[in-house]
ZATORBA-427815 format. One record per residue: chain; x, y, z of N, C-alpha, C in turn. Coordinates in steps of 0.05 Angstrom, whole numbers, plus 5000, padded with zeros to 4 digits. Each point is the difference from the previous one (the first is absolute). Layout:
! ZATORBA-427815
A:X:Y:Z:X:Y:Z:X:Y:Z
...
This chain:
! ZATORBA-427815
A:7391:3622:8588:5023:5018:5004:5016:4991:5024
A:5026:5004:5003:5022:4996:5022:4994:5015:5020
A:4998:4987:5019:4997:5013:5027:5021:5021:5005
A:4993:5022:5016:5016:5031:5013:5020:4982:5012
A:5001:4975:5018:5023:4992:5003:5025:4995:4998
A:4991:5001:4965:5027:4987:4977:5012:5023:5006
A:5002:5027:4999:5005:5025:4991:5016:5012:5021
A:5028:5013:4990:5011:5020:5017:4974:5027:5001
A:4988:5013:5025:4984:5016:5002:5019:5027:4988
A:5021:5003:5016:5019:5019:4994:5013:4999:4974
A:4993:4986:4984:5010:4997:4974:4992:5028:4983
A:5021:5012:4987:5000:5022:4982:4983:4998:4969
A:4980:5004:5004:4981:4998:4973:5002:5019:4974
A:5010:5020:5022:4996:5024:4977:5025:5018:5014
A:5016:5017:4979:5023:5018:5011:5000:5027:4973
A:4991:5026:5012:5005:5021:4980:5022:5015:5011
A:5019:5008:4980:5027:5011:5004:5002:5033:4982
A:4995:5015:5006:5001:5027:4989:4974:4998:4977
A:4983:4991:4997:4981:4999:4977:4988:5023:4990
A:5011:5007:4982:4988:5024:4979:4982:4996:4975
A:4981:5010:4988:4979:4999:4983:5001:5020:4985
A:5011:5008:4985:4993:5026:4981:4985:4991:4980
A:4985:5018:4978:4988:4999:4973:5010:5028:4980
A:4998:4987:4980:5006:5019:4975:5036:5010:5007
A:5018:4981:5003:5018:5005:4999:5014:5013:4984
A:5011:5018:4999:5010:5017:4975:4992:5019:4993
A:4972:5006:5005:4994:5022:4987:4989:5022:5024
A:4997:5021:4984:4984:5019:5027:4981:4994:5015
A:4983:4980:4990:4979:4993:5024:5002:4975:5025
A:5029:5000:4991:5011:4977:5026:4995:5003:5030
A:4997:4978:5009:4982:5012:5026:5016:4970:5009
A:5000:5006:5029:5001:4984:5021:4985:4996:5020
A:4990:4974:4999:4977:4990:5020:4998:4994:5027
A:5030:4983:5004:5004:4984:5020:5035:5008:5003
A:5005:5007:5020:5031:5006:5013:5008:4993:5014
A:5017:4973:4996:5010:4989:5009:4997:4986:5023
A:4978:4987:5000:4989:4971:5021:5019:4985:5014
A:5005:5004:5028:5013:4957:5004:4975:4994:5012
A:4994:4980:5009:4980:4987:5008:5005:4958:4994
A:5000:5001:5025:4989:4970:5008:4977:4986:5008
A:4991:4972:4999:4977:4981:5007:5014:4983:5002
A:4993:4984:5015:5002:4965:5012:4983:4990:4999
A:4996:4973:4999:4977:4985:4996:4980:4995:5019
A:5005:5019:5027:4993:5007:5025:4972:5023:4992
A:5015:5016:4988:4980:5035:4992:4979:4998:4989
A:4977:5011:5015:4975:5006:4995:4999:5034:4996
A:5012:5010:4976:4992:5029:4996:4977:5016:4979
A:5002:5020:5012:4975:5019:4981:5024:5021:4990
A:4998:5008:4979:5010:5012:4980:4975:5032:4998
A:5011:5023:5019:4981:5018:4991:5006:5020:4990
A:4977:5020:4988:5016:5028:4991:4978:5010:4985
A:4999:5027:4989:4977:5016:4990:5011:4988:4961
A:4982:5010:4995:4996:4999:4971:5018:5017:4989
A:5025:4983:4978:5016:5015:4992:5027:5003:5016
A:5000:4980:5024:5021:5001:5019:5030:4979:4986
A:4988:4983:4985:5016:4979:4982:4988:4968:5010
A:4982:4993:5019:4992:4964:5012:5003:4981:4966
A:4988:5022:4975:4990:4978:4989:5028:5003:4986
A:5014:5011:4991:5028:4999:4982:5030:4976:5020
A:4986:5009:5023:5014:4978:5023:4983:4973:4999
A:4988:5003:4991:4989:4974:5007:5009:4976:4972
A:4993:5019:4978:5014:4990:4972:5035:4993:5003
A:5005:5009:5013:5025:5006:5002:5011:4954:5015
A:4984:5015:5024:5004:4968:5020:4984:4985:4994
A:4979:4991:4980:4986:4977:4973:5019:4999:4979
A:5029:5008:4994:5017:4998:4983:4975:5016:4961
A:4987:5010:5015:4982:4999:4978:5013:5037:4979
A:5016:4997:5012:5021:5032:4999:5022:4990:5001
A:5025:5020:4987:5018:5003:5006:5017:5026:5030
A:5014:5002:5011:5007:5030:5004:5011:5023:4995
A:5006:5013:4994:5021:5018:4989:5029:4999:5016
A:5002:4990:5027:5027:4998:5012:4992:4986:5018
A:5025:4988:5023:4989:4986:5019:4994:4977:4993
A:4998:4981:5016:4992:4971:5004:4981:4986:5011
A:4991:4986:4993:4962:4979:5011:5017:4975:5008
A:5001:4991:5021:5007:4965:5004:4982:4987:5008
A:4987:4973:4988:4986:4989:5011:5006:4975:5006
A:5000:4988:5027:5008:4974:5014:5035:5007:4990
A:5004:5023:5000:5042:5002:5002:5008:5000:4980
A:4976:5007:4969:5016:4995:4979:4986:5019:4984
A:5028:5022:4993:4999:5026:4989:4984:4996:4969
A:4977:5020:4986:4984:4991:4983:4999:5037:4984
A:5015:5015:5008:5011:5026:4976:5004:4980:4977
A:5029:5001:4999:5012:4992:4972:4985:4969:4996
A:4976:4974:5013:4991:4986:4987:4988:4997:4970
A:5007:4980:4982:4978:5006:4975:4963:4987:5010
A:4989:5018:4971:4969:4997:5006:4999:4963:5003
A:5014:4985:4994:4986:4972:5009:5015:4988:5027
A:5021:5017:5015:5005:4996:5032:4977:5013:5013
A:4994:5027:4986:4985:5014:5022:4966:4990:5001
A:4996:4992:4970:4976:4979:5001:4996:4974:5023
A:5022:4979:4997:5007:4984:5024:4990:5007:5020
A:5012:5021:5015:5001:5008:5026:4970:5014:5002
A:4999:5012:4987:4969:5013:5000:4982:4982:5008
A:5000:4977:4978:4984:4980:4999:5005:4980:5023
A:5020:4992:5020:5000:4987:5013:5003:5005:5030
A:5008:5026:5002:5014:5008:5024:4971:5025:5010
A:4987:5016:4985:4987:5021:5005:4969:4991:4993
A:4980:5010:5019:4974:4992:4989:4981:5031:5000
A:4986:5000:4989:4990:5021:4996:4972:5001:5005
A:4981:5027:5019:4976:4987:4995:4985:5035:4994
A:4980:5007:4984:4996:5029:4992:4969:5013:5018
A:4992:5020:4994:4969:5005:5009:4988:4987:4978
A:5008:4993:4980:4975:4984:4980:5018:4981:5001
A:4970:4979:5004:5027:4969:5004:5012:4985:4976
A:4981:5014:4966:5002:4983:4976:5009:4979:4998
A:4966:4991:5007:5007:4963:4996:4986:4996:4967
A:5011:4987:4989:4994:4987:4983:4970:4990:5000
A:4975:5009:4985:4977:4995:5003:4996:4973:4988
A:5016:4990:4987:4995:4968:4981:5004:4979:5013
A:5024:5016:5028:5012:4972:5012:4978:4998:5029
A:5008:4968:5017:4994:5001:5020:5020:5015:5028
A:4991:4995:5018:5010:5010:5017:5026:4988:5009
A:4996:4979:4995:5027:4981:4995:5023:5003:4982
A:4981:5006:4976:5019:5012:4980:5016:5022:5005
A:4983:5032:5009:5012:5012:5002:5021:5000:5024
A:4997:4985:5011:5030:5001:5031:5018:4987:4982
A:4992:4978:4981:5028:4986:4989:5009:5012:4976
A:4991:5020:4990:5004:5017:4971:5030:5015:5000
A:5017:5001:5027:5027:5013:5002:5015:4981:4990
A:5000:4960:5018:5012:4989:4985:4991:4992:4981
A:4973:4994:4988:4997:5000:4973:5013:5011:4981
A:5002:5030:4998:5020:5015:4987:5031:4990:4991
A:5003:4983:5029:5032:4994:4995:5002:4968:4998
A:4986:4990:5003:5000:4968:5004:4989:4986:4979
A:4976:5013:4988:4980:4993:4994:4978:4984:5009
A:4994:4974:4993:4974:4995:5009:5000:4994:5032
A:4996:4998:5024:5002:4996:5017:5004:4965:5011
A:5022:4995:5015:4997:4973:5011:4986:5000:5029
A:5001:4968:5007:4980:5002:5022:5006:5006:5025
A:5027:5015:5000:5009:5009:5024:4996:5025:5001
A:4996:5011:4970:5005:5030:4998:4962:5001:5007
A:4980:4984:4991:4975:5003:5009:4994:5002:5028
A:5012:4980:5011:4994:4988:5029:5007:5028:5017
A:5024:5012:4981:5013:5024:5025:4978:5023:4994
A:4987:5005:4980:4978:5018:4993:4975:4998:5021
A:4991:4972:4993:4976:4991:5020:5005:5013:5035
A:5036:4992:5010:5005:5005:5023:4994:5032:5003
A:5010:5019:4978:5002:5019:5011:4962:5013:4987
A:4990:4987:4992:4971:5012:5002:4992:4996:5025
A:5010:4969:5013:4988:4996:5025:5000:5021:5019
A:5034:5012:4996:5013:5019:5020:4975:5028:4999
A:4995:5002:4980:4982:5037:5002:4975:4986:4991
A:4990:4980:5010:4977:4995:5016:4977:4992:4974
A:5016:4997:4973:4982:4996:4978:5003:4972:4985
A:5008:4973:5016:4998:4973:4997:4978:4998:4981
A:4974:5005:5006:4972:4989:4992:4999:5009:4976
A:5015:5026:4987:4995:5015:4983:5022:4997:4973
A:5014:4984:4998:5021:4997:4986:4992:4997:4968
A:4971:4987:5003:4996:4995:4967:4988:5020:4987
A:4993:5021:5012:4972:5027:4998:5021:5022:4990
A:4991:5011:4979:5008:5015:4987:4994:5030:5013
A:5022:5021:4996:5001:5031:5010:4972:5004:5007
A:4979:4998:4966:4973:5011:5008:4988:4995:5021
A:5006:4974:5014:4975:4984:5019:5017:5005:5024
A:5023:5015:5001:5010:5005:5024:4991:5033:5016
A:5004:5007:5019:4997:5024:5019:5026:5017:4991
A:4998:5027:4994:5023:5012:5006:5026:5000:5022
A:4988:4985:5029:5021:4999:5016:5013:4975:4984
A:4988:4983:4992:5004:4972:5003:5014:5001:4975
A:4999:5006:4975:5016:5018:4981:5034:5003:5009
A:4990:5019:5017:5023:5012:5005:5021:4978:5017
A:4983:4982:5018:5024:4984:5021:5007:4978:4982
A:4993:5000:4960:5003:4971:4984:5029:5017:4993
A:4995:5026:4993:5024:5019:4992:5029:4992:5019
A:4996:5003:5022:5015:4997:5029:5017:4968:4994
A:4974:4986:4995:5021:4967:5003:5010:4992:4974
A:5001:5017:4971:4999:5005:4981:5036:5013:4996
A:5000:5021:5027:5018:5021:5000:5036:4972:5010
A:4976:4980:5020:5016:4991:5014:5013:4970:4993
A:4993:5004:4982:4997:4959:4985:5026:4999:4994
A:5017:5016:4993:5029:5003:4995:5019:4990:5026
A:4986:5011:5030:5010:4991:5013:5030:5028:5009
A:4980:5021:4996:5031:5027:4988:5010:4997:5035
A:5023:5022:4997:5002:5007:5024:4998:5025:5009
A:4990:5020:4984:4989:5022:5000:4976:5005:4983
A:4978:5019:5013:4978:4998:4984:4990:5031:5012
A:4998:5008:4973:4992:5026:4993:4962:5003:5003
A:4988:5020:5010:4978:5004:4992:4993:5032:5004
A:4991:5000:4972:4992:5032:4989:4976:5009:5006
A:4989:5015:5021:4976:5005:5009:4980:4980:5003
A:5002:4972:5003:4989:4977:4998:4976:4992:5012
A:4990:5034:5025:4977:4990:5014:4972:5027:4975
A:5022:5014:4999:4989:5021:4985:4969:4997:4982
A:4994:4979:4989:4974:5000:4996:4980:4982:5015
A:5009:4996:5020:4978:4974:5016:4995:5018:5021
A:4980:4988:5011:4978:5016:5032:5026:4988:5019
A:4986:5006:5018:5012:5001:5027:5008:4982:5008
A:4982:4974:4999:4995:4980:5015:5026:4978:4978
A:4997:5004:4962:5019:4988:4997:5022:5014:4997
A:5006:5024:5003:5028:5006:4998:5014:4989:5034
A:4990:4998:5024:4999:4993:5024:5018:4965:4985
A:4978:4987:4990:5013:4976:4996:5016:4992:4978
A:5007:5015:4980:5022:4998:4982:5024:5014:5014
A:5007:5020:5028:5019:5009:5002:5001:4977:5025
A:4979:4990:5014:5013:4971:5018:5012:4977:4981
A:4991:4996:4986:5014:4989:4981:5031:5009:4995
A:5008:5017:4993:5021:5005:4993:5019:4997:5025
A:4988:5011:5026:5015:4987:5022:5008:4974:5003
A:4975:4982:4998:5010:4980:5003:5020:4990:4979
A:4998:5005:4975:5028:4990:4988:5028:5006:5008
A:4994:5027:5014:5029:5011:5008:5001:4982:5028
A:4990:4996:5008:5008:4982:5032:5004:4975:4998
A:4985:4991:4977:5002:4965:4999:5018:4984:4973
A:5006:5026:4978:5010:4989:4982:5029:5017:4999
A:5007:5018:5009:5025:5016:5004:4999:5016:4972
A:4976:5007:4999:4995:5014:4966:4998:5030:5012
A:5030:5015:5001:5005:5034:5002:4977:5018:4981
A:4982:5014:5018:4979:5021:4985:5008:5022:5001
A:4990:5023:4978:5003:5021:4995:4972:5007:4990
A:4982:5019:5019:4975:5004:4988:4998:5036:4994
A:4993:5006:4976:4994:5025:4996:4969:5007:5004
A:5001:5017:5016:4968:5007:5002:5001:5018:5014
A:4973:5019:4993:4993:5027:5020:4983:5001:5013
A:4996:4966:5012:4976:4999:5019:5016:5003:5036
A:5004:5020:5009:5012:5007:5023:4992:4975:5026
A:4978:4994:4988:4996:4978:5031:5010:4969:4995
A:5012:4993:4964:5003:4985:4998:5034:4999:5007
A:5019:5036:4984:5019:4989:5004:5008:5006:5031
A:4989:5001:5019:4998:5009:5026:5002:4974:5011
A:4985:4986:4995:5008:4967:5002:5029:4978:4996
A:5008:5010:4978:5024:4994:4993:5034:5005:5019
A:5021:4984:4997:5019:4998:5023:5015:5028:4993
A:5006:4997:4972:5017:5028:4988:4979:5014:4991
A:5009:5026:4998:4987:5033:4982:5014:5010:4984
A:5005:4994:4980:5024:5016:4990:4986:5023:4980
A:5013:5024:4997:4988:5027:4992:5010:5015:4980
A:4991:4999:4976:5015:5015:4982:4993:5018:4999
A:5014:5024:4993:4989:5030:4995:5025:5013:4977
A:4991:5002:4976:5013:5019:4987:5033:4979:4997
A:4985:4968:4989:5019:4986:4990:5017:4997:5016
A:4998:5000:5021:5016:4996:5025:4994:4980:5023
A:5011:4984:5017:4987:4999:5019:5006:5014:5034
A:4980:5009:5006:4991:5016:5010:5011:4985:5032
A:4977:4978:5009:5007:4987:5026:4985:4974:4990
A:5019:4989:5023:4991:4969:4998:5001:4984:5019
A:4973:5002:5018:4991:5000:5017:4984:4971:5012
A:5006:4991:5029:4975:4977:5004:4969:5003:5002
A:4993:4984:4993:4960:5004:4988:4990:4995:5031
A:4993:4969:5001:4994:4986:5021:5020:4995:5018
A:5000:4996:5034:5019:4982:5018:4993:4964:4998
């Protein structure tokens, strides 16, 4: 991967402009989720995304994975408006610009560990060349699972699982990367090292985070807080100095 060097830090990753979410449009049970968001990231931002259950994180979160549309309002990612996109722009950008990592890491139990980091461009490339390998190998090296590349999910550790998910998330090379409660099923010790992990991508690769979780000491750690309450945001606040 390109060194944090290459990268404007201050570079605008992500831009929400009035973002609204409704469901069941039209009829009586129309409801509104989310009212009217702005919100920015740079490729600088290490944030936690918090809020109680039912606050809207996960309809926002679909929302900035292009994996949604909105009901009003605008998503820009890297400066380029993706409302009115069709499903194979917003695929693109999904696929190249955004990385995703979940509390279950679903790796593919058939493939290796290798496989599964290279299975994003697989999807789009097909079979992998030896640059697209070499950059896999690098980034197993990066979350500390070099030795382990040919060993399948089973013969791996749940942390270790989870940090194939991570360089898996990252093989794209995005400039934003999403993760959905991502420490949420590991102990202590590896959610500790899948969320150093995630730092270090943000410091060394200029890869802008957004972490949702309701682990208070994790997002307590983090530079931003941002707070939804009742589809809103609430405050948005510094984590760490």
């Amino acid at each position: 991967m390109s060194d944090v060097g290459t990268f404007n830090q201050r570079q605008e990753v992500l831009r929400l402009r009035g973002l609204r979410k409704s469901y069941n449009l039209g009829l009586p049970t129309e409801v509104e989720v989310l009212h009217g968001l702005d919100l920015s990231l740079q490729r600088s931002d290490f944030a936690a995304l918090i809020g109680t259950s039912g606050s809207g994180k996960s309809t926002l979160l679909n929302l900035i994975g292009l994996l949604d549309t909105p009901t009003a309002g605008e998503i820009e990612v890297l400066g380029e408006a993706t409302r009115t996109s069709d499903d194979s722009r917003r695929t693109a950008l999904r696929s190249s610009r955004i990385g995703f990592v979940f509390q279950f890491h679903h790796l593919i139990q058939a493939f290796t560990a290798l496989e599964n980091v290279l299975m994003p461009l697989m999807v789009t490339h097909g079979k992998p060349n030896a640059e697209q390998r070499e950059l896999g190998h690098s980034l197993l090296n990066e979350v500390g699972l070099a030795a382990y590349a040919e060993r399948k999910p089973d013969q791996l550790s749940g942390g270790q699982q989870q940090r194939v998910a991570v360089a898996r998330a990252l093989v794209t090379q995005p400039a934003l990367l999403l993760a959905d409660e991502p420490t949420g099923n590991l102990d202590s010790k590896s959610a500790d090292e899948v969320f150093a992990l995630f730092r270090m991508f943000n410091q060394k690769f200029g890869c802008a985070v957004l972490l949702v979780t309701h682990d208070a000491k994790l997002s307590a750690q983090c530079d931003r807080i941002i707070t939804l309450e009742d589809g809103r945001i609430a405050s948005d606040t510094g984590g760490r100095v």
